[in-house]
DRENNU-857209 format. One record per residue (C-alpha): residue in one letter; x, y negated, z. Coordinates in pm, whole numbers, padded with zeros to 5 digits, always signed. Layout:
BEGIN
<atom res="A" x="X" y="Y" z="Z"/>
...
//
This chain:
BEGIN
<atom res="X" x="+10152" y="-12947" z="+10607"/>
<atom res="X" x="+10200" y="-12921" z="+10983"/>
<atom res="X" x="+10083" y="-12614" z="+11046"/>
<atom res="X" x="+10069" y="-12204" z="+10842"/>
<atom res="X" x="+09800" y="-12192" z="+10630"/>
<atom res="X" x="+09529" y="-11866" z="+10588"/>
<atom res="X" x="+09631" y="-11650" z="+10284"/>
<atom res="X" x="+09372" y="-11481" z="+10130"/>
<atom res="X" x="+09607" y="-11411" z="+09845"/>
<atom res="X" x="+09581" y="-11098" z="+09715"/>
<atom res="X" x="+09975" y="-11039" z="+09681"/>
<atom res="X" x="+10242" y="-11173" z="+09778"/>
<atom res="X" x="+10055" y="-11107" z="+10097"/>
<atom res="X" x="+10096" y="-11317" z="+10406"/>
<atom res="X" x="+10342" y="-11155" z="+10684"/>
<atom res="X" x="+10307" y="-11170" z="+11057"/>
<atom res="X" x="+10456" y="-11470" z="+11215"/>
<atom res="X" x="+10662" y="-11280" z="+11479"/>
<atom res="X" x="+10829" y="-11128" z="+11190"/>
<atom res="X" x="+10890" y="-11417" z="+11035"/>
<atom res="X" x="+11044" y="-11582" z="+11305"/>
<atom res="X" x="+11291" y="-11276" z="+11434"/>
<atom res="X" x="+11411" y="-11293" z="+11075"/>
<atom res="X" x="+11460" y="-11682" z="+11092"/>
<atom res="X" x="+11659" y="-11654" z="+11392"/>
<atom res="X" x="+11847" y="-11368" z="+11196"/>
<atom res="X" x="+11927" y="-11532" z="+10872"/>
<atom res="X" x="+12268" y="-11675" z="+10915"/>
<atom res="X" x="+12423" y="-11419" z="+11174"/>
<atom res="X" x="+12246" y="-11093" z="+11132"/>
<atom res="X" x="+12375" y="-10860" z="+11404"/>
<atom res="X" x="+12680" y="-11061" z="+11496"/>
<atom res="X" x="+12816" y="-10981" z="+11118"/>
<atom res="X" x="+12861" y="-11321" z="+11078"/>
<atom res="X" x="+12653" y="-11311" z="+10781"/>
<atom res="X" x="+12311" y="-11301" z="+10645"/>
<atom res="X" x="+12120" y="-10937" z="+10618"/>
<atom res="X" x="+12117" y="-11045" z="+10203"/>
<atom res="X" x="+12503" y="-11109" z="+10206"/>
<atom res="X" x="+12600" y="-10783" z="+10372"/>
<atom res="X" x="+12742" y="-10486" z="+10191"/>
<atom res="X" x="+12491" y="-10235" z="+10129"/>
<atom res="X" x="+12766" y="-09973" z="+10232"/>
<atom res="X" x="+12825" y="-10165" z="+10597"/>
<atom res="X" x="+12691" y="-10013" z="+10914"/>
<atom res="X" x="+12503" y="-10278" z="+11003"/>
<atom res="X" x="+12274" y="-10247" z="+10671"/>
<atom res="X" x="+12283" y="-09876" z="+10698"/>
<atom res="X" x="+12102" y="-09913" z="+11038"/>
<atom res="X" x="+11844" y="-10151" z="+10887"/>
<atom res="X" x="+11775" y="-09883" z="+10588"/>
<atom res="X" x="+11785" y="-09591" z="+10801"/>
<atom res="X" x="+11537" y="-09719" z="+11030"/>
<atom res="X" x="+11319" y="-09824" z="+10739"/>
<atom res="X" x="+11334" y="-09495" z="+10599"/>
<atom res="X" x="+11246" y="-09340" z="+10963"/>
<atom res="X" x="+10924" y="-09600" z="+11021"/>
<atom res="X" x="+10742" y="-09545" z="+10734"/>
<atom res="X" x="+10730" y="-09204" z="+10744"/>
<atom res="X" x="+10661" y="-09239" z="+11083"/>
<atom res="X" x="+10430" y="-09511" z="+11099"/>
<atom res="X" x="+10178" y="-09353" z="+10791"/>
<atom res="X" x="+10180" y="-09003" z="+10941"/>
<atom res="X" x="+10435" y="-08851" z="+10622"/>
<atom res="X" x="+10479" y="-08490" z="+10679"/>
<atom res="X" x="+10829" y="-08307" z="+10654"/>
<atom res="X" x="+10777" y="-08167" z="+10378"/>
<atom res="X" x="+10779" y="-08533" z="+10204"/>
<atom res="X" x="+11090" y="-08765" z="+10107"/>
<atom res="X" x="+11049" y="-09154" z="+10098"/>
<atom res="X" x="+11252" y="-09366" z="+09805"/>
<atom res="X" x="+11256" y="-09715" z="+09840"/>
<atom res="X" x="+11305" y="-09820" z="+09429"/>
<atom res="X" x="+11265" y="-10142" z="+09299"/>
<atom res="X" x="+11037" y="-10239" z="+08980"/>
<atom res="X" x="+10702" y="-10243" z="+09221"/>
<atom res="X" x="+10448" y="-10003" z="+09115"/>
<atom res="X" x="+10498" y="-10115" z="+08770"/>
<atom res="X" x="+10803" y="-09901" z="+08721"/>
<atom res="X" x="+10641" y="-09574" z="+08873"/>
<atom res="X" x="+10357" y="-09613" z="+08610"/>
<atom res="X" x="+10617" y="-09459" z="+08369"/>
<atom res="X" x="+10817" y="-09308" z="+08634"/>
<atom res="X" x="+10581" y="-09085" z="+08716"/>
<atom res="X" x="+10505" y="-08905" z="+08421"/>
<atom res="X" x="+10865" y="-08890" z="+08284"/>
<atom res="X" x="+11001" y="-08709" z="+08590"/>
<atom res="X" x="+10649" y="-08464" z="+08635"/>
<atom res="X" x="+10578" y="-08384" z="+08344"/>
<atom res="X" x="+10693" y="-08053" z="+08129"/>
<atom res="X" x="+10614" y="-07948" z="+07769"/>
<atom res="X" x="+10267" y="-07815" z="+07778"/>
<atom res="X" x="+10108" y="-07964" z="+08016"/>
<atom res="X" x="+09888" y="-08262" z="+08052"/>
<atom res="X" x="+09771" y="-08529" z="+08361"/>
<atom res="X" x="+09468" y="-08625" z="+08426"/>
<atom res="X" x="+09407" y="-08999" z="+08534"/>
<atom res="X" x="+09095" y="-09171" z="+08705"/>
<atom res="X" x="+09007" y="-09517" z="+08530"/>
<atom res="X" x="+08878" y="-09767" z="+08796"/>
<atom res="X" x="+08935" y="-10072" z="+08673"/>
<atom res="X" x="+09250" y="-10309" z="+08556"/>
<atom res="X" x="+09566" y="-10152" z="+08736"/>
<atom res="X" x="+09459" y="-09777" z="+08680"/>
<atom res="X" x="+09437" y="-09880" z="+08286"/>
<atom res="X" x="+09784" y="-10056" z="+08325"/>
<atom res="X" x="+09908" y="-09709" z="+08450"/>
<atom res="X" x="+09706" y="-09528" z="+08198"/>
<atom res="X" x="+09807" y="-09713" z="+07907"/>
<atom res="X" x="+10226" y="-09675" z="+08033"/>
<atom res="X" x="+10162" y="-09270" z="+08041"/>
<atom res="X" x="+10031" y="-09231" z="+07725"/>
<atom res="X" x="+10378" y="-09324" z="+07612"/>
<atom res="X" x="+10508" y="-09037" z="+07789"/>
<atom res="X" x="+10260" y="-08769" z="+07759"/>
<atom res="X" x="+09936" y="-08614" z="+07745"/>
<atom res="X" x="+09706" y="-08807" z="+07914"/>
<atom res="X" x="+09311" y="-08778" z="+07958"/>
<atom res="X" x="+09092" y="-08887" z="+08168"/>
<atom res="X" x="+08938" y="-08731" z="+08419"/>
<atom res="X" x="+08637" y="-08994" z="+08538"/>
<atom res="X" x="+08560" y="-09277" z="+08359"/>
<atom res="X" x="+08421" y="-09640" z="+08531"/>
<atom res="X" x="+08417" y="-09841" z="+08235"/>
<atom res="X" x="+08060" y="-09801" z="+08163"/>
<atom res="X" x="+07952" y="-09927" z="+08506"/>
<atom res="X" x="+08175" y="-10272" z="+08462"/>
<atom res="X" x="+08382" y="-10086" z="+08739"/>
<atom res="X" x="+08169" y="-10148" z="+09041"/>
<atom res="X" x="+08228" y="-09818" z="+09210"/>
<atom res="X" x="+08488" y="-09549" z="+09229"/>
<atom res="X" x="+08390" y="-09186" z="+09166"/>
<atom res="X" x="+08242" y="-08892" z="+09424"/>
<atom res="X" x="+08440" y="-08612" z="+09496"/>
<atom res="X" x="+08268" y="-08400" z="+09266"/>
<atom res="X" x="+08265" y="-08608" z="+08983"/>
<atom res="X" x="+08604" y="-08507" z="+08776"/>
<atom res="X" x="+08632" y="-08316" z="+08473"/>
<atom res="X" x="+08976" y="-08153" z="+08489"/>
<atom res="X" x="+09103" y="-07945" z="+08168"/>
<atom res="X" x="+09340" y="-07675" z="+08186"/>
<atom res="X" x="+09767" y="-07694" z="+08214"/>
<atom res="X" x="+09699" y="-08014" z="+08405"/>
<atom res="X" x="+10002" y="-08131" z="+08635"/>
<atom res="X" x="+09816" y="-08378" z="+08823"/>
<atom res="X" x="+09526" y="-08607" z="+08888"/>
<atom res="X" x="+09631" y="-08993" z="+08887"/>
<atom res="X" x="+09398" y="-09196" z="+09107"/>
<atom res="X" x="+09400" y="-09582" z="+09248"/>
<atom res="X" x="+09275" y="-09620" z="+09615"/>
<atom res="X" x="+09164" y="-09944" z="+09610"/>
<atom res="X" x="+09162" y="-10196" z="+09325"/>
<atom res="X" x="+09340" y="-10496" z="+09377"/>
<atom res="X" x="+09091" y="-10702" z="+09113"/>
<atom res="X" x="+08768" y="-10493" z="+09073"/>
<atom res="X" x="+08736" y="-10507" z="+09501"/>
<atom res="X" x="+08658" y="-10115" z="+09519"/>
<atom res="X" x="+08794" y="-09850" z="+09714"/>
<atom res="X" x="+08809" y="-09492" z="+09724"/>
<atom res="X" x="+08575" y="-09360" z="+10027"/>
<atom res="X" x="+08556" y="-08977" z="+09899"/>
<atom res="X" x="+08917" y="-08818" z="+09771"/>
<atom res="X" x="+08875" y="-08553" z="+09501"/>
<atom res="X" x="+08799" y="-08198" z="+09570"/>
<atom res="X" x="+09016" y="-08082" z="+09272"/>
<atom res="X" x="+09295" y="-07787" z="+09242"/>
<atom res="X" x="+09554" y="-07985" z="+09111"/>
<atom res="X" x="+09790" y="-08209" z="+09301"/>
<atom res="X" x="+09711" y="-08592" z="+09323"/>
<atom res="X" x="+09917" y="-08856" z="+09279"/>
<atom res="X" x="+09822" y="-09188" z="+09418"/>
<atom res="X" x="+09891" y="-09610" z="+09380"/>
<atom res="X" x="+09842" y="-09696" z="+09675"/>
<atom res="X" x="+09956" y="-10083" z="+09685"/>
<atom res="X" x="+09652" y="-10251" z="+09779"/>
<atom res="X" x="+09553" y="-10053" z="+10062"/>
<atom res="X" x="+09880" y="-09895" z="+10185"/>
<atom res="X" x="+09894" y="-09784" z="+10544"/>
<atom res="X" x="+09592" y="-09946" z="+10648"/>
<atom res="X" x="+09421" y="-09570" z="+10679"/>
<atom res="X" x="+09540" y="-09195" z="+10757"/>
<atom res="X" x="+09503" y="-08995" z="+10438"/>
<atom res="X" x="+09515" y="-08608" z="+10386"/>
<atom res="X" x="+09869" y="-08560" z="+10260"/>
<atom res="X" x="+09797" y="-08194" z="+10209"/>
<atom res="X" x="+09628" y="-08275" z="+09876"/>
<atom res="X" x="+09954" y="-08475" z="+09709"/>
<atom res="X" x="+10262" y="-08416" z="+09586"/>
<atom res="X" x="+10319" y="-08855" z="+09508"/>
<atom res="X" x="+10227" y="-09135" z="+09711"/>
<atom res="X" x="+10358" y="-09494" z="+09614"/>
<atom res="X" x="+10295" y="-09869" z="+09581"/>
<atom res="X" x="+10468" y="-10191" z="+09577"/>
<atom res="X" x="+10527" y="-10334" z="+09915"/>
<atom res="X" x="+10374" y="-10712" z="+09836"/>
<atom res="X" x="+10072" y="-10636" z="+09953"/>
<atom res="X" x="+10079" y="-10454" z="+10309"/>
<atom res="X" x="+10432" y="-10406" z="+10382"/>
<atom res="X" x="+10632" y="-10675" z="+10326"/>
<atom res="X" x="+10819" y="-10885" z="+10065"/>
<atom res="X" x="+10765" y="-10842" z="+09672"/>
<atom res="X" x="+11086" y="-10607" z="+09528"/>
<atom res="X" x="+10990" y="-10307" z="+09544"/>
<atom res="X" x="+10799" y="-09947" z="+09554"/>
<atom res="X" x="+10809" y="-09736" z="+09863"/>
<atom res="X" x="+10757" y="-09348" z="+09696"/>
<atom res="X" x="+10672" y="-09099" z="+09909"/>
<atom res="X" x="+10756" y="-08693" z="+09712"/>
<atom res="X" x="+10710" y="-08341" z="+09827"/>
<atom res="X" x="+11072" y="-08215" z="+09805"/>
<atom res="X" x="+10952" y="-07922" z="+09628"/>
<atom res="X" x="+10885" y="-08163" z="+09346"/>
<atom res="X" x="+11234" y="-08281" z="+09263"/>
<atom res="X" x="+11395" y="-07944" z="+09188"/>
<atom res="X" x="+11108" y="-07939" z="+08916"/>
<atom res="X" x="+11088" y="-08212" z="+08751"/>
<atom res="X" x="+11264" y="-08350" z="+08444"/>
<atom res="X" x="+11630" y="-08441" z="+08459"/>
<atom res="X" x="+11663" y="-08569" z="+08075"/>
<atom res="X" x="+11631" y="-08916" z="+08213"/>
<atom res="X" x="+11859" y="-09198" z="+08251"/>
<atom res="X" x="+12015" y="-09209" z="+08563"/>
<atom res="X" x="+11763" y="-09475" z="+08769"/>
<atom res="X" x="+11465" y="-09299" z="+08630"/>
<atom res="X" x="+11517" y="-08965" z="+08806"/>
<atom res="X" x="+11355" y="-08926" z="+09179"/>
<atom res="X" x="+11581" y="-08599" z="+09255"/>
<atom res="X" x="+11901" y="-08868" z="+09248"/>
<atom res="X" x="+11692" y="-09064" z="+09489"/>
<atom res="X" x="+11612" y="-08845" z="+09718"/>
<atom res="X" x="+11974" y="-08706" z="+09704"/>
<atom res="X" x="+12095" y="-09087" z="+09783"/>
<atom res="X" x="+11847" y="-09184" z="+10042"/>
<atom res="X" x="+11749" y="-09431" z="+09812"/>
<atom res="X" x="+12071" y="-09594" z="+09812"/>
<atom res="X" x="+12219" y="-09439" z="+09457"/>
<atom res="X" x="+12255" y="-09815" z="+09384"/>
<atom res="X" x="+12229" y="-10126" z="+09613"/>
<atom res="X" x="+11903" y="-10115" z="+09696"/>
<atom res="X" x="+11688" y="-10434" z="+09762"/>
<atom res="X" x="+11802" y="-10490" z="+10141"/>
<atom res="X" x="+11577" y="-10778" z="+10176"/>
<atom res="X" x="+11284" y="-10606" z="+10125"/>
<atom res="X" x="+11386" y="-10329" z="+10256"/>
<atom res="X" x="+11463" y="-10515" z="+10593"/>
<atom res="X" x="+11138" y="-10701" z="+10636"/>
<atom res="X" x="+10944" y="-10439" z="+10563"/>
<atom res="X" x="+11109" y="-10267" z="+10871"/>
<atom res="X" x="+11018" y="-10537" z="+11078"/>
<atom res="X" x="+10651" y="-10530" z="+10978"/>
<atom res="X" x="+10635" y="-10147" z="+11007"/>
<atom res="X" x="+10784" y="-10222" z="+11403"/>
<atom res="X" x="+10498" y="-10529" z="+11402"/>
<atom res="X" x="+10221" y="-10249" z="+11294"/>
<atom res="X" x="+10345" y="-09977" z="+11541"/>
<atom res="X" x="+10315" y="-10272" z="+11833"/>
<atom res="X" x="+09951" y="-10309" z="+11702"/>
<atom res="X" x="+09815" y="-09946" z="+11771"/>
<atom res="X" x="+09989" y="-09823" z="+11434"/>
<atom res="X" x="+09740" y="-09665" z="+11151"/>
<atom res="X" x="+09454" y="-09660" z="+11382"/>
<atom res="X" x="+09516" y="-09989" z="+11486"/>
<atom res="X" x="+09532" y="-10101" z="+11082"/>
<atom res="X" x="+09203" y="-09890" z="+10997"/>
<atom res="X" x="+09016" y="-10060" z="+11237"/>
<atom res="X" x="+09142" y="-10448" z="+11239"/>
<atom res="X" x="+09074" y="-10376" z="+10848"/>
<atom res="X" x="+08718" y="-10254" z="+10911"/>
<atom res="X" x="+08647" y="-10538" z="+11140"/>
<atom res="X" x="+08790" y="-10805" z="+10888"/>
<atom res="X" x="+08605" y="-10696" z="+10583"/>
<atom res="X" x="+08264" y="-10659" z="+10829"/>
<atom res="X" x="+08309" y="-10992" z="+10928"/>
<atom res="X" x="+08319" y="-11154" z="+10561"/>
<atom res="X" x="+08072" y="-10895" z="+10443"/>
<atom res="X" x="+07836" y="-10994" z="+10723"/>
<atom res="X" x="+07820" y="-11317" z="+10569"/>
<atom res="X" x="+07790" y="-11266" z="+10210"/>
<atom res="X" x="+07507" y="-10985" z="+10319"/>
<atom res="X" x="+07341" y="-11260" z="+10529"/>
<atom res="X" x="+07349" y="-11589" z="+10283"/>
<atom res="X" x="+07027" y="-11487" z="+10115"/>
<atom res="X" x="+07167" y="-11406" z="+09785"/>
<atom res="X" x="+07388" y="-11736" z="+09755"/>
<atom res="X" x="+07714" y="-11500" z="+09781"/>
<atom res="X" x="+07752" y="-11177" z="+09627"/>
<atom res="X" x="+07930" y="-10932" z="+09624"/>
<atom res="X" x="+07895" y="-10717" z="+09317"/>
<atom res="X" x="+08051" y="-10381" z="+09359"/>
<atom res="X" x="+07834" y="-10046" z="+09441"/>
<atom res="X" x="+07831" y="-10117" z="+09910"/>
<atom res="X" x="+07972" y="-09775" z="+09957"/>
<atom res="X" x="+08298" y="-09856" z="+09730"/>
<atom res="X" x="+08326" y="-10205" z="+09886"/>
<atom res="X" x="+08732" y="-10262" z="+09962"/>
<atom res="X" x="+08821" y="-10340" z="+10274"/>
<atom res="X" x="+09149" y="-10527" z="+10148"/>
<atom res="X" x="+09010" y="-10738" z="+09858"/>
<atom res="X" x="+08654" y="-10866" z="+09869"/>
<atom res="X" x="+08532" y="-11042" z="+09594"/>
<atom res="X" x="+08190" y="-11241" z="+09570"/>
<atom res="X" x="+08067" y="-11485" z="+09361"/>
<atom res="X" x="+07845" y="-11806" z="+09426"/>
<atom res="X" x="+07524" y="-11932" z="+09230"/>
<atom res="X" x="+07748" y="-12126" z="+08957"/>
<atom res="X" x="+08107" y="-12160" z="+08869"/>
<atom res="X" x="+08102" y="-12523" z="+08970"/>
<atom res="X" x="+08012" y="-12433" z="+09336"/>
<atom res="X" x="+08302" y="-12189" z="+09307"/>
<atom res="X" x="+08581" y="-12416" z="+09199"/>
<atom res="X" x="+08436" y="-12663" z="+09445"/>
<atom res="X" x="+08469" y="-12391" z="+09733"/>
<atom res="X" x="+08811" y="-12293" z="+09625"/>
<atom res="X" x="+08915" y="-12654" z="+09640"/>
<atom res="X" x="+08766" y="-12747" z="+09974"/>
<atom res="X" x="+08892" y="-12413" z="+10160"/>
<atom res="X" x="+09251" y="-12518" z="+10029"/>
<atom res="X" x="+09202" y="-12843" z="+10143"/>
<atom res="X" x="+09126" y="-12695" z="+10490"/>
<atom res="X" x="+09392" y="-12404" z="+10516"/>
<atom res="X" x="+09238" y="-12140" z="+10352"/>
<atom res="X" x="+09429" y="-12063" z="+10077"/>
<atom res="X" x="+09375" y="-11765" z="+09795"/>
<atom res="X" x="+09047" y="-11730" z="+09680"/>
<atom res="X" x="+09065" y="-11758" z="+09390"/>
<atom res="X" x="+08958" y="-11456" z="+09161"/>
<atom res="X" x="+09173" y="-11292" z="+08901"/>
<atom res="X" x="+09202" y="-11431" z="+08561"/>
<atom res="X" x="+08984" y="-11169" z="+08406"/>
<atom res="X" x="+08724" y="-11131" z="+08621"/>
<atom res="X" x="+08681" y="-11514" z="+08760"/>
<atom res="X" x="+08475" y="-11561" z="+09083"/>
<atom res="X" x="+08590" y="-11539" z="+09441"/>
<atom res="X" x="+08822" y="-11324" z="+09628"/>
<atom res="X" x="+08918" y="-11241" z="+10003"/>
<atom res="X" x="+09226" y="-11027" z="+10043"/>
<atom res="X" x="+09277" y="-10887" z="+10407"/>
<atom res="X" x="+09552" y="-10707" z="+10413"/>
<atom res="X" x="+09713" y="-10589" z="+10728"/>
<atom res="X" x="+09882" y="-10865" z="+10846"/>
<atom res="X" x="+09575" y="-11131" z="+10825"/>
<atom res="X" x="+09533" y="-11227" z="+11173"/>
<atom res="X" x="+09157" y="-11250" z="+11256"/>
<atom res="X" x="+09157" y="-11600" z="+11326"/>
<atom res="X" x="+09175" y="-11634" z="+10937"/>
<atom res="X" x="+08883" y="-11397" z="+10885"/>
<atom res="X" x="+08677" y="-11602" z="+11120"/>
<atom res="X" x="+08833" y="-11956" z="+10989"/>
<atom res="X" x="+08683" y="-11792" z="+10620"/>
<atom res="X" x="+08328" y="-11672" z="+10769"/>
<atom res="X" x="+08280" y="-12058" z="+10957"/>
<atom res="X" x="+08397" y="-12209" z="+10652"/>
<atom res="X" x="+08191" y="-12000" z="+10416"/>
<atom res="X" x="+07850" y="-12050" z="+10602"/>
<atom res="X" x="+07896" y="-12449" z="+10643"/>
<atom res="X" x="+07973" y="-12462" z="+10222"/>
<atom res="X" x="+07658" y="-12247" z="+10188"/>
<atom res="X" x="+07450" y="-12545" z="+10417"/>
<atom res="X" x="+07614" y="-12805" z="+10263"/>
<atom res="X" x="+07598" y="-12736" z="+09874"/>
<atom res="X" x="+07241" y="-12536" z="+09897"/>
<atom res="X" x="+07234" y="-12361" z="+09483"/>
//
């Protein structure tokens, strides 16, 4: 192929070609080392630059309080579905978790092994096709936290409306990660994988309220345990530099392109664009999810038949535009925007869409 495809994919995500190509012209000789960034010791002061910065950007870059640390840990989000309630959880008391659709039930189903776990709001009965109001959780007492998903990845919804509750929250974050402010006062846990948003698959980026580590549970092996680190600056083993150094470079890409504000609204004005059309095709796309809980990162729609699916997924990867096809479990259609989907994609995907929809009429 002769020229970068559109990825709609809805993780790994696609990564902004400047970045690309500064790391390209990096790979062999990274900072006159003499050496790649992946072949230098994690100990060297030319990686401990790279980290450092990292560390300093995404704080920076998502608006992270003081009062927060950030731990770069690999295992993806995966890992901190167990993670989390190991390390926050005492005797006695119980967390409450918000069930949205497939990853919140991956995360529910890992915490049950760990401890008392209920749930708080429940979207099973609706087939998942919106996420809850603020005033719809049913907290019980001795409860440590409220688990919640922004945005699901496969279901296409989004949190628009974040719980007025008295307990902390603790959030997955990986599908919509920095792509909008949020109020930090309510959490003591913020994380997600960095596939999605920030970078290269390998790992979680965890953001903590210090307080939170002298509390929490040190009868854990050694990796498990978020006050070791903090206390390490996420380097209590060698870390996954790789990751950790692209996602520096796209967190330098995003502050070039207005920063959070500049996310929110390239993110509004993607998902408007695609949502435009399947609003405006007369019923021959649809989107199924409750409009208020529409995602802006992962739009999903479905056509009259599963033949004129397949046959769309087929001809849009013939012509560049790759990814859209819906998970496993759900089938259908699916759009991921994440942050760094230039609009020329978005408006490749809406020209495309509308000439299928006059050529294959249901």
């Amino acid at each position: 192929m002769s020229k970068r495809v559109f990825n709609f994919g809805a993780g790994p995500c696609t990564l902004p070609l400047p970045v690309l190509e500064e790391a390209q012209k990096e790979f062999t000789n990274f900072s006159d080392s003499g050496m790649s960034v992946i072949e230098l010791s994690h100990r060297s002061k030319e990686y401990d630059a790279v980290h450092q910065e990292a560390m300093t950007l995404s704080k920076e870059v998502f608006g992270v309080p003081d009062e927060f640390e950030v731990m770069f840990i690999q295992g993806g989000a995966t890992l901190q579905f167990s993670m989390i309630p190991m390390n926050l959880l005492q005797e006695g008391q119980k967390a409450a978790y918000v069930n949205c659709g497939a990853w919140s039930k991956k995360a529910i189903a890992d915490a049950k092994v760990y401890g008392d776990i209920y749930l708080a709001w429940d979207g099973s009965e609706e087939n998942f096709i919106r996420m809850p109001k603020a005033e719809e959780y049913a907290l019980s007492e001795n409860t440590r936290y409220l688990h919640i998903t922004s945005n699901e990845t496969i279901g296409g919804i989004r949190m628009t409306e974040w719980p007025e509750v008295d307990v902390p929250l603790v959030a997955d974050m990986s599908s919509d990660y920095m792509s909008r402010s949020i109020p930090w006062e309510k959490f003591d846990l913020v994380y997600g994988g960095a596939q999605k948003n920030l970078g290269p698959a390998g790992m979680a980026i965890v953001f903590i309220r210090k307080s939170i580590c002298a509390e929490e549970n040190k009868n854990l092996g050694s990796y498990l345990r978020y006050d070791l680190h903090c206390g390490k600056e996420s380097l209590y083993n060698t870390p996954p530099v790789f990751s950790i150094y692209m996602m520096g470079k796209v967190l330098k890409w995003m502050k070039s392109q207005g920063g959070l504000e500049g996310m929110e609204k390239s993110a509004i004005e993607k998902s408007g664009t695609i949502y435009d059309v399947i609003d405006n095709s007369d019923g021959y796309f649809n989107n199924p999810v409750d409009e208020a809980s529409r995602s802006w990162m992962n739009i999903v729609f479905r056509l009259p038949s599963e033949e004129l699916e397949q046959k769309l997924i087929k001809e849009a990867t013939a012509a560049g535009i790759i990814g859209l096809k819906g998970h496993k479990s759900v089938g259908g259609c699916r759009a991921s925007c994440y942050n760094s989907l230039p609009m020329e994609g978005v408006k490749a995907l809406k020209e495309f869409m509308e000439l299928f929809q006059k050529n294959n009429p249901a």
